[in-house]
N, C-alpha and C positions, 0 to 999 in steps of 0.2 A: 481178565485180559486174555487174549486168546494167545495160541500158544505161536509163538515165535519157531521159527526153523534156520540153525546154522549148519550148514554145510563145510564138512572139512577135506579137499580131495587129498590125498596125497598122506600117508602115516609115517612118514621118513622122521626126520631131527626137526625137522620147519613144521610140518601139521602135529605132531605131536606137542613142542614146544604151544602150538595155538591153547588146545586142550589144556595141557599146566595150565598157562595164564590165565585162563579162562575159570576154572578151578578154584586162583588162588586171589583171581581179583577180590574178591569180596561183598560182590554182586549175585544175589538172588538169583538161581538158574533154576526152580523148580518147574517154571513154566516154558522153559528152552529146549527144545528139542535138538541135541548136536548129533550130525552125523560123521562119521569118517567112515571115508572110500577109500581104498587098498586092493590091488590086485592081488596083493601075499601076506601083507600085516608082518614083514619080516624088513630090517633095516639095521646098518650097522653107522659108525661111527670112520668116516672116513680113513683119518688118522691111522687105523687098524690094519691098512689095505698094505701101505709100507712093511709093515712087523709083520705081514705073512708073506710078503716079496724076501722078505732078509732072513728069516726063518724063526721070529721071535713069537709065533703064532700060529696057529693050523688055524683051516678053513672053519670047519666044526666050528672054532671058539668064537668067532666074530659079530655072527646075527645076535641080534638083540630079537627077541619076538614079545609084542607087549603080551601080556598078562592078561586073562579076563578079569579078573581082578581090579587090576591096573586101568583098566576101560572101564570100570562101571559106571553105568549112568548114561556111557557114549551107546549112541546105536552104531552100529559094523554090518560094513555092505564090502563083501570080498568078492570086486570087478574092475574090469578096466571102466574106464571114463572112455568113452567116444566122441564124446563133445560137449558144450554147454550152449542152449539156447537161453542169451542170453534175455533177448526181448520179451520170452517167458517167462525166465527165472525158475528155469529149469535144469540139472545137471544129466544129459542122458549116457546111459550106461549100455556096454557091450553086449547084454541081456537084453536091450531093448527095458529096463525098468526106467523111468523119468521121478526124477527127485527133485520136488521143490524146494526150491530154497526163500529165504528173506534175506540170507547173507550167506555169500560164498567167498571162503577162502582158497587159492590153489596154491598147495604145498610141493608139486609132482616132482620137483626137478630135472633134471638133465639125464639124457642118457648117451651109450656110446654110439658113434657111426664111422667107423674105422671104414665104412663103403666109401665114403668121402675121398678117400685118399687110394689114386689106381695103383694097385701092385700091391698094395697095405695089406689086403687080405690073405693074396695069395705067399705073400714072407710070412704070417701067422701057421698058414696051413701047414708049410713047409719048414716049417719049425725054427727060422730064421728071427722071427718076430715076436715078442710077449708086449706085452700091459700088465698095469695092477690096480685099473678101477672097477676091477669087481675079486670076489673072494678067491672064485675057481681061478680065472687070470692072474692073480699075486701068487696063488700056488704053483700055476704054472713057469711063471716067472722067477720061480725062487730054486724050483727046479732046472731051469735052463740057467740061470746064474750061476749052481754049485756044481754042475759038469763042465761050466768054460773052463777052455784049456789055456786063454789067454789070447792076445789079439786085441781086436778092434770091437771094443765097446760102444756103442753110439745111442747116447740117448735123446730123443726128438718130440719133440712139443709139434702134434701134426697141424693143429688151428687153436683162436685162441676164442670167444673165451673159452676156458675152464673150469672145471671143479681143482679147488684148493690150490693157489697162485703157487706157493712151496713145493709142490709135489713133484716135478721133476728134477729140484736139485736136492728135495730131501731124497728119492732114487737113489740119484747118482753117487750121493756122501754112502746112503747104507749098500750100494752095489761096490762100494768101490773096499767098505768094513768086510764085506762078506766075502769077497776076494780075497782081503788079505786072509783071512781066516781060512779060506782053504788054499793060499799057497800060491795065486797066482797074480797076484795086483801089480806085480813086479816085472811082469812079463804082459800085461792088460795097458791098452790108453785107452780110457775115457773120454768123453766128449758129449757135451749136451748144446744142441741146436734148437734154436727158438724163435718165432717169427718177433716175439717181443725185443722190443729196445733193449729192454734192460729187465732183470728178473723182478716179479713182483712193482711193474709200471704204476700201479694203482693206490701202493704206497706211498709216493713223492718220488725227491730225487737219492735221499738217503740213503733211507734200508735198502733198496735195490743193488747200490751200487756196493753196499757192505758185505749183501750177500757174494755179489759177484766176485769180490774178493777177498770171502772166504769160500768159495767154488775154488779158483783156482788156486789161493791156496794148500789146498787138500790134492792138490797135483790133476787137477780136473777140467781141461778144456773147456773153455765156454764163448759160444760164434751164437751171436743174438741177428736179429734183422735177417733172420734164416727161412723162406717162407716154401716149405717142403710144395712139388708138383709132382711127383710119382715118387714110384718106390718098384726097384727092379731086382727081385728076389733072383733069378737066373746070375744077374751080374754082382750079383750080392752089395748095392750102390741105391744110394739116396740121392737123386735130383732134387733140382731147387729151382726156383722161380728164376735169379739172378743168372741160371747156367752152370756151376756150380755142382758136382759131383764127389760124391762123398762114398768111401766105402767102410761097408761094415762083417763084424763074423758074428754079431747078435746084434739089433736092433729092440733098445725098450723105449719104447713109445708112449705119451701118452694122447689117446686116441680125440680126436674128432669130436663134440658136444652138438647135439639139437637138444631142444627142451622138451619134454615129456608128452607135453601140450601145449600145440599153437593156436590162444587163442582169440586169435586176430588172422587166424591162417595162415603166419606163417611168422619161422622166428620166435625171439626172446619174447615176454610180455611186457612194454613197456609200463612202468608205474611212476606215480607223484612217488618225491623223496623223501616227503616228510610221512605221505598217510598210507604210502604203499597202494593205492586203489589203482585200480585200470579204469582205461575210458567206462567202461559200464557200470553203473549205477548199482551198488550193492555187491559189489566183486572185485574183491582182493586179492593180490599175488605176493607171494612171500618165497626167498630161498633161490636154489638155482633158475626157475622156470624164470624168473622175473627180472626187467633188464631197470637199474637203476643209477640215474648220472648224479656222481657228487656237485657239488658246487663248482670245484676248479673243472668238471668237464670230465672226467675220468670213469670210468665203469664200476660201479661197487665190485668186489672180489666175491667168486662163487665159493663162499666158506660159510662154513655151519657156523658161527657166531653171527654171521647177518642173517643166517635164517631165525638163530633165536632171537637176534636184537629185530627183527620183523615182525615175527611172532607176537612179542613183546607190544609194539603199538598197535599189528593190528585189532589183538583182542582185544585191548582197550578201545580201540574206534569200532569194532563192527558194536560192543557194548553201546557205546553211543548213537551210532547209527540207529539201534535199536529204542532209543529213546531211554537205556538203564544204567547211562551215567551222566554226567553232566559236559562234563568234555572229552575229545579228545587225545589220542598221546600223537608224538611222533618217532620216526626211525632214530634211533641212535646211528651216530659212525663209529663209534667209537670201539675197536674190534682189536682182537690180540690172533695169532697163530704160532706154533710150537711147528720147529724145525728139527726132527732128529739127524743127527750129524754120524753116528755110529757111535760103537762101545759105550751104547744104553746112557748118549746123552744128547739134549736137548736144545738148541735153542728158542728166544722167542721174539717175535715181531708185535708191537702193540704202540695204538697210537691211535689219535683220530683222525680216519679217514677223509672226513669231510672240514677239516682247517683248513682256513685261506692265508697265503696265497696258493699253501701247497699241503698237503694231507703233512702230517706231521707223526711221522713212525721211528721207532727206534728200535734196533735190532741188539737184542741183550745176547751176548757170551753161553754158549753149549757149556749144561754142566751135569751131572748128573740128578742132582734135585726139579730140572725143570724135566725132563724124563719123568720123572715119576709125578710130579704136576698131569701130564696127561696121563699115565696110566689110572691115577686118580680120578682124574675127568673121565673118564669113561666106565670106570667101575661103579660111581656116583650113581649115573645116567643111566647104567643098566639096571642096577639096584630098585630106581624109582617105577621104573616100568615091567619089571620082571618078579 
């Protein structure tokens, strides 16, 4: 048989997960040739980005870097991706090197564009402004957190989608723990602004509204249907679409999403819900890059359990594609996410996303054991690949 070629772009939590599966299916790969493409072969576990915002982490500790080890077997091409012709079945790279493929997966996911948003940038420069989706920015944020002197906290979801639906109100719960711990939550109002209805829309009507109130609960402002148009570091004040003026003495943000790679030209990649494939024949999208509607109409959430549950069917289908199993899988909904609430506890949202009439999620009680549920989850994860 001659040898087959899988392509993997992207070595985050979604191309990596492909590999496992691929691995563990049980299918003959001596004659497969798999590749993965990475610009750095470095990735962390979302969830992590919070714990060095709040200080339960340093930067250092977070990358995961796989292992040669841990890759054997895989060929490694450390470049960007410039595009995929796809009419070739070709992936070309920033090198100008072309990689053919018989099956492409794209794992790339999302990255930040805080350009999106005018004045966004210039309140970062000026040290008015942090984030925590990347390592260096949670550092940075955990450092402007622990010299507030108290004021006007304003945390703002700048467009949606996002990476991990939670993560602005998980923020808000650990900005507001790491205040009190240094003395000032008492003299701080919080506030999280969001252009969404309601937190976590893509759950149903439930868990959203339980989170909301346990947001405010915890003495946390929360104005949804918020859809930010500038940001004016000078007047230290957030505009809004409706008119709307809001001021602040730190702004945490979370920033602005494009996908890694548009490749349709522009935007999400749209995929079937069941098989994950894009319009082109032999190419797959998995994880944040890829835009996928449940049944009720709703956006799949950009979280690492639908890149593994992705993951997950696609290796089983591109196997098939390839003629080296018999059927098919498809996408699971069926997805969970961990909430940390502060003082190292937990909650968690789990349900299947794709129930009708309405995704069916249920938001369980912060406790200490589901805390370390994720810290376990991630030490698993590293262990496997490290």
């Amino acid at each position: 048989m001659t040898t087959q070629r899988i392509v993997v772009a992207g070595a985050g939590i979604g191309g990596l997960s492909v590999i496992k599966e691929l691995r563990e299916s049980g299918v003959p790969l001596e004659d497969v040739e798999i590749t993965l493409v990475d610009e750095d072969f470095e990735h962390y576990i979302g969830f992590t980005l919070p714990w060095v915002m709040r200080g339960w982490r340093t930067v250092e500790s977070v990358p995961i870097r796989p292992s040669e080890q841990s890759l054997s077997g895989v060929r490694t091409r450390r470049a960007e991706i410039a595009g995929v012709d796809t009419a070739a079945r070709v992936v070309v790279l920033e090198t100008g090197e072309r990689l053919p493929y018989d099956a492409l997966v794209l794992a790339l996911g999302a990255r930040n564009a805080t350009h999106r948003v005018p004045g966004l940038q210039e309140a970062v420069d000026a040290g008015l402004a942090v984030h925590y989706y990347s390592a260096a920015e949670a550092a940075r944020a955990h450092r402007a957190l622990s010299a507030f002197a108290g004021g006007r906290l304003v945390f703002l979801v700048a467009a949606t989608p996002f990476r991990c639906p939670v993560a602005p109100y998980e923020g808000a719960f650990l900005a507001a723990d790491l205040l009190t711990e240094t003395g000032v939550r008492d003299s701080t109002s919080i506030a999280v602004y969001t252009p969404e209805p309601q937190p976590m829309p893509s759950a149903g009507p439930d868990a959203g509204l339980e989170l909301a109130s346990r947001v405010r609960d915890a003495g946390i402002d929360l104005h949804t249907l918020h859809q930010v148009e500038r940001v004016d570091h000078i007047a230290r004040t957030v505009h809004f679409a409706d008119g709307e003026a809001v001021p602040f003495d730190l702004l945490v943000f979370v920033p602005p999403h494009e996908p890694a790679l548009a490749l349709n030209g522009t935007g999400w990649t749209p995929v079937d819900r069941e098989s994950m494939a894009t319009e082109y024949d032999g190419v797959w999208a998995i994880g944040d890059v890829s835009a996928v509607t449940s049944p009720t109409g709703r956006p799949l959430p950009k979280a690492a359990i639908f890149a593994k549950n992705g993951a997950a069917a696609v290796a089983r289908t591109v196997l098939h594609h390839l003629g080296r199993t018999d059927s098919p899988a498809s996408l699971s909904g069926v997805g969970y996410c961990y909430i940390d609430t502060g003082d190292h506890r937990a909650a968690r949202g789990e349900g299947d996303f794709f129930a009708q009439p309405h995704p069916e999620v249920t938001l369980l009680p912060a406790t200490a054991e589901r805390h370390e549920e994720k810290v376990r989850e991630e030490r698993e994860w590293r262990a496997y690949w490290e």
